[in-house]
C-alpha positions in Angstrom: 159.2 96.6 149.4 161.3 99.6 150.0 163.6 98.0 152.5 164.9 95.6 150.2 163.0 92.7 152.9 160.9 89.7 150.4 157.7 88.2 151.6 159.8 85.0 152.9 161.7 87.3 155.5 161.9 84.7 157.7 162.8 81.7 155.7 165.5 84.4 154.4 166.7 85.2 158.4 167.2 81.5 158.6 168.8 80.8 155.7 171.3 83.9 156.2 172.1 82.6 159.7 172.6 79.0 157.9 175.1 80.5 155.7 177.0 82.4 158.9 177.1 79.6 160.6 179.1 77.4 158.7 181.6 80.1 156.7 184.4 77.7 157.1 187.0 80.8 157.0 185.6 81.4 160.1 185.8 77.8 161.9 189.3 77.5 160.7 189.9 81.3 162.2 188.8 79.8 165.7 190.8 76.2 165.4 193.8 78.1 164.9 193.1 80.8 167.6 192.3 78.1 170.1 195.3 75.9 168.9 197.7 78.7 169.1 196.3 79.5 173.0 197.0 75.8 173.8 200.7 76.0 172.7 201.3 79.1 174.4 199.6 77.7 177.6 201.7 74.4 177.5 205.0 76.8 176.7 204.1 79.2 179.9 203.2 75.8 182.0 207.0 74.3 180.9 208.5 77.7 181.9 206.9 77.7 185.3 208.0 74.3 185.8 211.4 74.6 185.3 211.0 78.0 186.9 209.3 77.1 190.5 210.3 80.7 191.9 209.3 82.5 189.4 205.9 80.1 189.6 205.6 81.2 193.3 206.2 84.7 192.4 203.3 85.0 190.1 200.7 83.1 192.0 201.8 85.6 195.2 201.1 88.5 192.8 197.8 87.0 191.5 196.8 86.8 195.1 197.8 90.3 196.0 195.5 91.2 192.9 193.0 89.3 193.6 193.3 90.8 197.6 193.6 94.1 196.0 190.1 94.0 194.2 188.3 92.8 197.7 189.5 95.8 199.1 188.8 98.3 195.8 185.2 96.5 196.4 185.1 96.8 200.2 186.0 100.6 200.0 183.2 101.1 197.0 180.7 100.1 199.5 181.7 101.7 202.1 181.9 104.7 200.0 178.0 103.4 198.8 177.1 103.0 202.5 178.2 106.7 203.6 176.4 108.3 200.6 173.5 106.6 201.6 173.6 107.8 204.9 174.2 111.1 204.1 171.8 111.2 201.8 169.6 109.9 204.5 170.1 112.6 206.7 169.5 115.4 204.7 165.8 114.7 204.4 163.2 115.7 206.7 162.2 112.8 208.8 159.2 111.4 207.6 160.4 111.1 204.3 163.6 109.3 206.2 161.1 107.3 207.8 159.3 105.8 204.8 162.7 105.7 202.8 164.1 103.7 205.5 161.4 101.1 205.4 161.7 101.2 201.6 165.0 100.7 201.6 164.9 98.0 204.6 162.1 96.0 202.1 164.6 96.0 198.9 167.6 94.9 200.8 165.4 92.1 202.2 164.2 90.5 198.9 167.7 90.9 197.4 168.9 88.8 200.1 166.3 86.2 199.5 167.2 86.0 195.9 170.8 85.7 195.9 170.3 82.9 199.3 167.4 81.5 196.7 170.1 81.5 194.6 172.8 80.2 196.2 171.0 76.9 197.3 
């Protein structure tokens, strides 16, 4: 076969995905990636400890971010919402009609999905 591929292709896939999974170079990669996160965590946990201001300080700057992207999100629809209507208004008005109703029917079901959702 040209592509190098044997008749056991798939008993070949598995085996190769075997092999990949346990490359030991690779497991011992991740346990010391995750162990060196856990001491860095536990080192920027004693800081803020012995630190309460500073503690203070960067939870009031997480929730100035976290404000900041609510607003970068409410201004993108907004933005979203006037294009539409523009958009809207520069077609004639029975294709505005129908557009409306199709637009009205899409909105409608994604609303039932993410409340479907959401329960």
């Amino acid at each position: 076969m040209p592509d190098g591929s044997s008749a056991g292709e798939p008993i070949d896939t598995l085996m190769k995905s075997t092999r990949d999974l346990l490359r030991p170079e690779e497991i011992v990669r991740e346990a010391t990636r995750d162990i060196i996160k856990d001491e860095i965590r536990r080192h920027i946990e004693r800081t803020l400890e012995e630190d309460p201001q500073l503690a203070r300080d960067l939870k009031d700057s997480v929730r100035q971010l976290l404000e900041a992207r609510a607003m970068e999100y409410a201004a993108l629809i907004r933005v979203g919402t006037c294009t539409a209507r523009l958009g809207m208004a520069t077609v004639p008005p029975n294709v505005r009609a129908a557009l409306t109703k199709d637009i009205v029917d899409l909105i409608s079901r994604e609303l039932g999905q993410i409340v479907e959702k959401s329960l």
